[in-house]
C-alpha positions in Angstrom: 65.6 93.0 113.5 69.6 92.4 114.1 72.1 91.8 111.3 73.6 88.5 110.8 77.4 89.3 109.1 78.3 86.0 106.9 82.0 86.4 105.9 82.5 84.3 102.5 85.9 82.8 101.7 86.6 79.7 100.7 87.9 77.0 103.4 87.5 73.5 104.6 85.4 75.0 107.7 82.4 76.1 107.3 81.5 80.0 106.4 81.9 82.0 109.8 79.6 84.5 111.0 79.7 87.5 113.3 76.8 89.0 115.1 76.5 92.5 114.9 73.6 94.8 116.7 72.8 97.0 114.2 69.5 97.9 112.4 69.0 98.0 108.6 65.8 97.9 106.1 65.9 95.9 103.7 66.1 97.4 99.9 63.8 97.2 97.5 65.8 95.8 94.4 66.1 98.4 91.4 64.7 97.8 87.9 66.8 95.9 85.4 69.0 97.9 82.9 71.5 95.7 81.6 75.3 97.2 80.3 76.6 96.2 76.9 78.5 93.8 77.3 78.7 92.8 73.6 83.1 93.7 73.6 84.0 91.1 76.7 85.3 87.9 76.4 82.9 84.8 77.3 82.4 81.4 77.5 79.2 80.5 79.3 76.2 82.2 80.3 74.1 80.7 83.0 70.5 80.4 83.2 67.4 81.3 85.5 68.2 84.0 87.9 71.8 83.3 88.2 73.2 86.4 85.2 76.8 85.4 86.2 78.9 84.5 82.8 82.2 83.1 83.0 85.3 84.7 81.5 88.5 84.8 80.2 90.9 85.7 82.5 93.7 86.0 80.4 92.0 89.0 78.8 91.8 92.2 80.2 90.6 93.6 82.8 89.9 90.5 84.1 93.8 89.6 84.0 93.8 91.9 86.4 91.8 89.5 88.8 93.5 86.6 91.0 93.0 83.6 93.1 94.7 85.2 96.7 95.6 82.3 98.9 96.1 83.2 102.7 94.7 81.8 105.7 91.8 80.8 103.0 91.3 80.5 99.0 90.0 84.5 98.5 89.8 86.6 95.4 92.2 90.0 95.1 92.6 92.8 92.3 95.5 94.8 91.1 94.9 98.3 91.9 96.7 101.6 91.1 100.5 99.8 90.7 101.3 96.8 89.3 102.4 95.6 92.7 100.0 96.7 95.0 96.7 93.7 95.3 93.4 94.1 97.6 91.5 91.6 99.2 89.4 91.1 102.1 91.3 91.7 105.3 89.7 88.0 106.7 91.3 86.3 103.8 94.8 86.9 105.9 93.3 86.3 109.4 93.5 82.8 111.4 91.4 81.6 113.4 92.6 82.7 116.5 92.4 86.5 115.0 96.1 86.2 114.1 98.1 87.3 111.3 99.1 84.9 108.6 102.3 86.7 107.7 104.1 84.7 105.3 103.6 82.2 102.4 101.0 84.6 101.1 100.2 83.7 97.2 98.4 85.5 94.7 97.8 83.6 91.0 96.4 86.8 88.6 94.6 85.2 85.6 94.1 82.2 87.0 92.1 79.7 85.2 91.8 75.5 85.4 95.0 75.3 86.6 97.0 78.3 84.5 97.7 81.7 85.5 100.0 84.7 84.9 102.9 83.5 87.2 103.0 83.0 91.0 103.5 86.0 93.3 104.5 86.2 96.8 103.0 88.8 98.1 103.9 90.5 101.6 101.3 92.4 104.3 101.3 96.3 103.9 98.3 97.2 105.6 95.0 96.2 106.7 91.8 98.1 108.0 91.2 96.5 111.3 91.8 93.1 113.0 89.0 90.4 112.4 87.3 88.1 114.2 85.1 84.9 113.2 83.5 85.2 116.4 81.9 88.1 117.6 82.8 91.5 115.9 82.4 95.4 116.2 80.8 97.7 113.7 84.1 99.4 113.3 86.1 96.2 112.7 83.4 94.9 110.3 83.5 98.2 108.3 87.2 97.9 107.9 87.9 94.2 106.6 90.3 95.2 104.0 94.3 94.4 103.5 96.8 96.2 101.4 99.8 93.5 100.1 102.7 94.0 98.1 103.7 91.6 95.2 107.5 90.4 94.8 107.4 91.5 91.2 104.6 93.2 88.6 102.9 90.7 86.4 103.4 90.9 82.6 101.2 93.1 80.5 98.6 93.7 83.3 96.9 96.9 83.7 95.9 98.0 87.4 92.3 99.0 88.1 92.2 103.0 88.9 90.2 104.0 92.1 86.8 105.4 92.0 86.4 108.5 93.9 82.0 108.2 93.3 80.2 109.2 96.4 78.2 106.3 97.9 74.8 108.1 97.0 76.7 108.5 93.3 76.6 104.6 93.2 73.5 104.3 94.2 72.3 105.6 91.2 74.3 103.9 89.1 71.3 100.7 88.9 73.0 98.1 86.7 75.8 99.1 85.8 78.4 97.8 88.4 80.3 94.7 87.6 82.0 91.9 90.3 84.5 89.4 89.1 85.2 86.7 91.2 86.5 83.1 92.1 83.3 81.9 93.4 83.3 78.1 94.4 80.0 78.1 93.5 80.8 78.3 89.5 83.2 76.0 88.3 84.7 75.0 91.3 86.2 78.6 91.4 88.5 77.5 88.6 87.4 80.3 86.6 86.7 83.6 86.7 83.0 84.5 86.8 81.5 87.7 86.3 78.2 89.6 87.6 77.6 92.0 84.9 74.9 93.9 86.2 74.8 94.9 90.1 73.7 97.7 91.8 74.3 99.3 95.1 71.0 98.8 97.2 71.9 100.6 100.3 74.6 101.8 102.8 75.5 100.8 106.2 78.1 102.1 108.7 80.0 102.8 105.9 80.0 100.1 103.8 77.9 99.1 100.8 75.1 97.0 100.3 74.8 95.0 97.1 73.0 92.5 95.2 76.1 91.2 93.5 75.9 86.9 93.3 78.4 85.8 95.7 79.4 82.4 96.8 83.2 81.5 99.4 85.9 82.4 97.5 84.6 85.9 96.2 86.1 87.4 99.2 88.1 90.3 98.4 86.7 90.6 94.8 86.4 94.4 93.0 83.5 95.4 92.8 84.2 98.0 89.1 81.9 100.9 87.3 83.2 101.6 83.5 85.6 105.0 83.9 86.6 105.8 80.1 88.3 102.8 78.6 89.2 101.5 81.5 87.9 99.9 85.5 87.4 101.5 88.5 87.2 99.9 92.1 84.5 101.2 94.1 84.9 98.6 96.6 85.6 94.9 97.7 83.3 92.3 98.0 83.9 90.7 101.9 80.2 88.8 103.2 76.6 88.5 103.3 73.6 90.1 105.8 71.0 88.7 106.8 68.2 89.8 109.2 67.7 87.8 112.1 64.9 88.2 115.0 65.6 89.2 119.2 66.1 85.2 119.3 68.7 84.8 116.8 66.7 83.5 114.0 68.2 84.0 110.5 65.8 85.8 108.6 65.4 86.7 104.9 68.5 87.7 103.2 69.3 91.5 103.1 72.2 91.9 100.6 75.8 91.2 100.3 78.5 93.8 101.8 81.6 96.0 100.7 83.8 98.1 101.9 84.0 101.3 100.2 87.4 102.3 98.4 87.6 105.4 100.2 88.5 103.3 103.7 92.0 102.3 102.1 92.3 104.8 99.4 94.8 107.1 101.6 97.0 103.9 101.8 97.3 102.8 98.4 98.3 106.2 97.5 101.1 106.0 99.9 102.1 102.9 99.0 101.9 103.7 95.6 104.0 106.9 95.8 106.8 104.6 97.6 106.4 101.6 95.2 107.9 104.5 92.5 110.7 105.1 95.0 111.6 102.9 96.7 112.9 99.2 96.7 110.5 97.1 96.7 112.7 94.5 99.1 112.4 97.7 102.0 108.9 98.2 101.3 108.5 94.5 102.5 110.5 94.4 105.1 109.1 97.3 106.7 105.8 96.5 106.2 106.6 93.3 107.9 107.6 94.5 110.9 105.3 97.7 111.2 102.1 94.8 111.1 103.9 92.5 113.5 104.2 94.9 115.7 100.5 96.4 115.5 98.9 93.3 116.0 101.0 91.6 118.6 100.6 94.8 121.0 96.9 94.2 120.9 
């Protein structure tokens, strides 16, 4: 049984996938134990087995969320500084494996139309370059990107980091929570929520979820409850499925994230310099240092 890696961001093309030769049993889902959700802002709840409600996004912490537009329509969070956003490191690749390095967008509390403000947002750092094509386990583990904002948004409080182990979260049945611009609900012109995953398994260092994930939730948090506030335990970046020694896609294993702890070093250090420094330098270098990386390659 191979894995089949479905990477899920919202473009005119249709949803690429990479191959990858790995081996992975499939997870028994865990028993339903629903968090109280009774305090959060909603508007619609759907129906059957689809437990996604849709929210307000100009409420917290889901003002904290925001439509990311690269090389394709992701989703991004505001973690740690008011300045500092996550996605999926495929949601700032091209086609042809390149950089997009400039007209780089991110709309927090975006909903129908209306949002928090418009944000350019610059390339600080990313995990590994991506490829819609073929891909390695190491570059699939590391689809993350680090970006800086021109300015902090108005009255919007940054997700902390989670330092849970991966077994930690695996116990944690239920209780995590993914917010996301799926194109699946509402055209991803709002902001719908998955109130109750869990983390099914791990895999070369990433996470296995059952989270409901359509294109566009690229690059969404995926959050546990840490006091009275969110923390990121990871970001939301494709789909597995198993597929036979011919190819064949088989039954569906669970959706993929990449743990925090692959780009928690960096945000710290961006973080630190954000307090520092100018936030024009922190651009321009970052600019140049990415440029530089991925051209040599």
């Amino acid at each position: 049984m191979k894995l089949i890696v479905a990477l899920t961001a919202l473009s005119s093309a249709s949803i690429f996938a990479a191959v990858i030769g790995l081996y992975i049993a499939a997870a028994e889902s865990p028993t339903h134990s629903r968090i109280d959700l009774a305090s959060q802002p909603r508007t619609v709840q759907f129906t059957g087995d689809d437990r996604r409600l849709i929210m307000d996004a100009r409420h917290p912490p889901y003002s904290a969320i925001g439509k990311f537009r690269g090389s394709v329509t992701c989703t991004a969070a505001i973690v740690l500084h008011p300045r500092i956003v996550v996605t999926a490191g495929h949601c700032i690749t091209m086609k042809d494996g390149t950089l997009k390095q400039s007209n780089l967008l991110f709309q927090p509390g975006y909903q129908s139309g209306i949002d928090l403000g418009h944000f350019e947002a610059t390339l600080w750092a990313v995990g590994s370059k991506q490829s819609f094509g073929r891909q390695s386990v190491h570059d699939a583990s590391q689809d993350w990107a680090i970006l800086v904002l021109d300015r902090a948004p108005t009255g919007v409080r940054p997700f902390l980091l989670s330092r849970q182990s991966s077994e930690a979260l695996k116990s944690l049945e239920r209780q995590i929570l993914m917010p996301s611009y799926s194109i699946d609900v509402a055209d991803a012109e709002r902001v719908s929520l998955d109130p109750a995953c869990s983390i099914l398994n791990t895999a070369w260092d990433v996470l296995v979820h059952d989270c409901r994930a359509s294109s566009g939730s690229s690059g969404a948090p995926l959050l546990i409850r840490d006091g009275p506030r969110y923390s990121i335990v990871g970001i939301h970046t494709g789909s597995m499925f198993a597929s036979d020694d011919e190819g064949h896609v088989g039954r569906f294993l669970g959706n993929r994230a990449i743990t925090s702890g692959m780009f928690t070093e960096k945000l710290l250090a961006l973080s630190r310099r954000l307090r520092s420094d100018d936030i024009n330098d922190v651009a321009s270098q970052a600019y140049q240092r990415q440029t530089q990386k991925f051209t040599a390659r």
